[in-house]
Backbone as CSV, one residue per row, in Angstrom:
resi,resn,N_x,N_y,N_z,CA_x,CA_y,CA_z,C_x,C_y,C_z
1,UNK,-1.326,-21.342,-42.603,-0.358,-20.298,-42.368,0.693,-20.847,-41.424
2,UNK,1.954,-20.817,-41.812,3.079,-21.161,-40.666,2.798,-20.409,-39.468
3,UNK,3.106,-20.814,-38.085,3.199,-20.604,-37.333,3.927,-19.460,-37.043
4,UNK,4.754,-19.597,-37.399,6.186,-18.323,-37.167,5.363,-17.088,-37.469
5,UNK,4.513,-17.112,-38.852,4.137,-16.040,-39.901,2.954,-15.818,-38.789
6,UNK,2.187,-16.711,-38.365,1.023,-16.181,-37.715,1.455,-15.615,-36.004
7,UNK,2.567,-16.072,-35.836,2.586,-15.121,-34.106,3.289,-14.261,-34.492
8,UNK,3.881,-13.801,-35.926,4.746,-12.281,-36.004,3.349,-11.435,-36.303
9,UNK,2.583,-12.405,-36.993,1.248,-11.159,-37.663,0.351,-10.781,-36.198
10,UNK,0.205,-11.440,-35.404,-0.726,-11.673,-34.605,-1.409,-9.865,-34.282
11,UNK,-0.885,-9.389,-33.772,-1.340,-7.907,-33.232,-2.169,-7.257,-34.627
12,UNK,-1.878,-7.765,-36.016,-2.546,-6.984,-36.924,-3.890,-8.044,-36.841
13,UNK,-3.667,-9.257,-36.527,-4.529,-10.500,-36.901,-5.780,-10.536,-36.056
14,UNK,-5.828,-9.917,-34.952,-6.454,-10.230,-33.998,-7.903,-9.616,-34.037
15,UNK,-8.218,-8.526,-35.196,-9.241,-7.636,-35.408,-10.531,-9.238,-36.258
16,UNK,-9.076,-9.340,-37.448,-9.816,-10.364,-37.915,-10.241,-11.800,-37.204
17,UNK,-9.204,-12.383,-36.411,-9.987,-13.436,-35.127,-11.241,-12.745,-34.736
18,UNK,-11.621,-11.428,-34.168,-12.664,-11.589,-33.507,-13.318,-11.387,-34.236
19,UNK,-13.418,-11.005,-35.237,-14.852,-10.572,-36.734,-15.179,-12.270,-36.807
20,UNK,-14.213,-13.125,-37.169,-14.409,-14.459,-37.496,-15.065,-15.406,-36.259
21,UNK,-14.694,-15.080,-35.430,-14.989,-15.768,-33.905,-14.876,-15.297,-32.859
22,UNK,-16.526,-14.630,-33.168,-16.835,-13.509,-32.097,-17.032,-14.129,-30.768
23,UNK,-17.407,-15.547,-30.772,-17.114,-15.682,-29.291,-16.111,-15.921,-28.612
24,UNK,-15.098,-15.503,-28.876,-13.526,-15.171,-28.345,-13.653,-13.721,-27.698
25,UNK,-13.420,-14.204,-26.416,-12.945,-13.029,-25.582,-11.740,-11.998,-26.182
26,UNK,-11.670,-10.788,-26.017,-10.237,-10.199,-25.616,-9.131,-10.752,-24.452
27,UNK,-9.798,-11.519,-23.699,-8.986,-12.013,-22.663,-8.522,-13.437,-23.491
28,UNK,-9.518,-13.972,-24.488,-8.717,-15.204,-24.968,-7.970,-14.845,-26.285
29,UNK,-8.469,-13.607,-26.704,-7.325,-13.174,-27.846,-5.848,-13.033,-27.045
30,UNK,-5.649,-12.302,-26.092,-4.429,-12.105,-25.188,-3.932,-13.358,-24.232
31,UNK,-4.398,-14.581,-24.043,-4.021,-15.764,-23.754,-3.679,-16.488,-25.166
32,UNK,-3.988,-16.425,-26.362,-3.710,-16.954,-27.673,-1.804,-16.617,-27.808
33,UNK,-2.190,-15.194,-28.031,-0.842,-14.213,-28.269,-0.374,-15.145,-29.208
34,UNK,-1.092,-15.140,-30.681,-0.040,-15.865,-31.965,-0.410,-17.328,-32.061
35,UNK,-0.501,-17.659,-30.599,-0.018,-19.333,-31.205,-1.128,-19.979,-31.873
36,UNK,-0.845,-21.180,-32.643,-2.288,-21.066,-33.185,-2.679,-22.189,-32.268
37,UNK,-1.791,-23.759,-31.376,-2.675,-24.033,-31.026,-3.130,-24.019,-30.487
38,UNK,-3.228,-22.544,-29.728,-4.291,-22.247,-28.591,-5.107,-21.906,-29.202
39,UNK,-5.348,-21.323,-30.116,-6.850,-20.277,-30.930,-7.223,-21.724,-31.163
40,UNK,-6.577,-22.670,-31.400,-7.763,-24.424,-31.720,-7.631,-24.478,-30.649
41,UNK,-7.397,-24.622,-29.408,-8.011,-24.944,-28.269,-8.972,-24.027,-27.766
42,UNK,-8.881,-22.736,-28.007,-9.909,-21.976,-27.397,-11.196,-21.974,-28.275
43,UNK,-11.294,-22.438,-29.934,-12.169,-22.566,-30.429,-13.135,-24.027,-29.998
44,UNK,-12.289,-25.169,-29.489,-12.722,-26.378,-29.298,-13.281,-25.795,-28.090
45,UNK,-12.687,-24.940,-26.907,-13.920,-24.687,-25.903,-14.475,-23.540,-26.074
46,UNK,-14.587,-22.602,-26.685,-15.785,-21.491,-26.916,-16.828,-22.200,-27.830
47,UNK,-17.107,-23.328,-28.999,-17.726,-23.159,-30.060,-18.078,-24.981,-30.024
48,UNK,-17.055,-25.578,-28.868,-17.794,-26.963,-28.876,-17.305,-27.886,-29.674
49,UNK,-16.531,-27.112,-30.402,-15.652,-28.540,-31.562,-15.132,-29.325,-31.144
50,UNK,-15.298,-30.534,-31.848,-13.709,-31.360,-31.645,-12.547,-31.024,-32.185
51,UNK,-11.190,-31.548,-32.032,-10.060,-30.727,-32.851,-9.819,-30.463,-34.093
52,UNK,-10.080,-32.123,-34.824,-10.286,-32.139,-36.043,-11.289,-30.819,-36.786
53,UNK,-12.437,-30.515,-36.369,-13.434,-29.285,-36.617,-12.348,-27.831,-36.324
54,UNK,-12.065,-27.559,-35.457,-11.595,-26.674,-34.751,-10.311,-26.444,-36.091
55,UNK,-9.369,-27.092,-36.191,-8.495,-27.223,-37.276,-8.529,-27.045,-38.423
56,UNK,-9.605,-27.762,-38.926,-10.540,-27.287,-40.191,-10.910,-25.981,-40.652
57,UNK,-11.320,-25.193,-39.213,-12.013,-23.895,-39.316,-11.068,-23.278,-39.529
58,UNK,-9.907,-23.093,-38.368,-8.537,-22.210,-38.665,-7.942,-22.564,-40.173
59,UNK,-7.817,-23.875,-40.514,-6.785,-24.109,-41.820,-7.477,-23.178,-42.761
60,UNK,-9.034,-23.581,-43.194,-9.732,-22.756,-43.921,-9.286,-21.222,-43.782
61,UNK,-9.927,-20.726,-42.755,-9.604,-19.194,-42.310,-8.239,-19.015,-42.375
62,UNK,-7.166,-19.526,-42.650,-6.026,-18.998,-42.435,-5.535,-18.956,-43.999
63,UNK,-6.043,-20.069,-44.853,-5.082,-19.820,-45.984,-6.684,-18.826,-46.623
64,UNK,-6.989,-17.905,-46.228,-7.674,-16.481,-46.668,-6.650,-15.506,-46.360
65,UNK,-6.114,-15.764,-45.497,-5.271,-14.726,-44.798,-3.834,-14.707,-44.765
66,UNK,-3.367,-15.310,-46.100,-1.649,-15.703,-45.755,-1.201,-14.430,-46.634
């Protein structure tokens, strides 16, 4: 998903971030705010990935959601 498309969607998006990756805070949904590469950085430290993994997960999960 472009970037642009994912921090305009973000406020509808954010139900589905936490269904998908429940160990994301509300406090790290609201430090994300859209961008994606914070949701890969906050997945590389909530879930332990490396980036490459972390990237993977979002690319997957995102082209579900374009």
């Amino acid at each position: 998903m472009d970037s642009n498309v994912f921090k305009g969607k973000w406020k509808q998006m954010k139900g589905e971030v936490k269904s998908r990756w429940g160990k994301l805070t509300d406090d790290d949904l609201d430090v994300i705010d859209g961008e994606r590469e914070k949701l890969i950085g906050k997945l590389q430290e909530r879930y332990g990935h490396n980036k490459e993994t972390a990237e993977k997960e979002y690319h997957d999960w995102s082209h579900k959601h374009v």
